[in-house]
N, C-alpha and C positions, 0 to 999 in steps of 0.2 A: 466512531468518535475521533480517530487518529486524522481518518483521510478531513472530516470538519476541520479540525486545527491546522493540518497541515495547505487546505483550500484557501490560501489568501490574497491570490491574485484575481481581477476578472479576467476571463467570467467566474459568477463561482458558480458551485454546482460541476466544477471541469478540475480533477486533480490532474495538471499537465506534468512533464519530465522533472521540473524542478523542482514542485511542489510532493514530489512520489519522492525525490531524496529527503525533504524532511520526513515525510509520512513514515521512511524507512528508520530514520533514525527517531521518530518516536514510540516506533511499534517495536526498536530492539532495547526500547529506553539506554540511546544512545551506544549503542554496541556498534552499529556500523552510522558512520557520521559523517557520510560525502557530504561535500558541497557539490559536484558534477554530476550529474546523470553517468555520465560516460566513466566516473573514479568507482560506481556501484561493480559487485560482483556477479560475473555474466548471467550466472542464473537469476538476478534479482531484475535485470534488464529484462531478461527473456518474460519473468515472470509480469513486468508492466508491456511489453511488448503483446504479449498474447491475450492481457487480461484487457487490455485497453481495447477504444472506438476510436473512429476518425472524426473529428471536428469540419466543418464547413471550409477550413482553411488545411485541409489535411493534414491537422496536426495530430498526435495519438493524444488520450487523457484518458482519464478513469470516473466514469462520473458518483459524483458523491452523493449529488441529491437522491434522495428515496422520495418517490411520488407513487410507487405501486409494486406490490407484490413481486412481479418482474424484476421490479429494481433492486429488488430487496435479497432477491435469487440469484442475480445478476451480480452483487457487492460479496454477497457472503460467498460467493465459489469464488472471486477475484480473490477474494483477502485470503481463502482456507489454500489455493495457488502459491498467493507472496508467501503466507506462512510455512508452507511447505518447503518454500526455498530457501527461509532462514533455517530451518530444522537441519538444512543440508550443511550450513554455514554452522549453526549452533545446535548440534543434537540435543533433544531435549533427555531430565533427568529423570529418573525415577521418584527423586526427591526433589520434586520443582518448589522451586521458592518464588512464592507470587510477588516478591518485588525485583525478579530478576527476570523472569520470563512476560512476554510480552502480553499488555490484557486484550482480551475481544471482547468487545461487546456487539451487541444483535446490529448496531447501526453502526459497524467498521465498515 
């Protein structure tokens, strides 16, 4: 859902660097809120870095679209990755409150 929202440049289908900082700050509902790629904390870089593909123009991106099972296996270990790295930035609680912790749904 997040990487959608945050997909607003073409191509879509391709969450690049810039579009990964809103995704970020919509998945911590605004808890970390760069504008830069390069302002994000290193583990959250590392974590677009290694979740990401190379584009035809060798740039890195995350792709959003789901067209197959693959991709679907593909998105859900990316995001269960990013979220792992915000856990490191914001441990989560024992008493998590659903309007503070970040939602997932099947098509992050």
């Amino acid at each position: 859902k997040y990487l959608a929202e945050a997909d607003t440049t073409m191509p879509t289908g391709k969450v690049d660097a810039k579009e990964y900082t809103a995704f970020i700050a919509l998945y911590t509902n605004g808890k970390i809120d760069e504008e830069k790629f390069f302002s994000l904390p290193n583990n959250l870089k590392s974590a677009f870095r290694f979740g990401s593909k190379w584009d035809e123009n060798g740039l890195l991106y995350i792709p959003s679209a789901v067209e197959s099972a693959e991709d679907e296996a593909y998105l859900s270990q990316t995001c269960s990755s990013i979220l792992d790295a915000i856990h490191q930035i914001f441990p989560p609680t024992t008493n998590s409150n659903p309007t503070t912790e970040p939602r997932k749904s099947s098509s992050s």
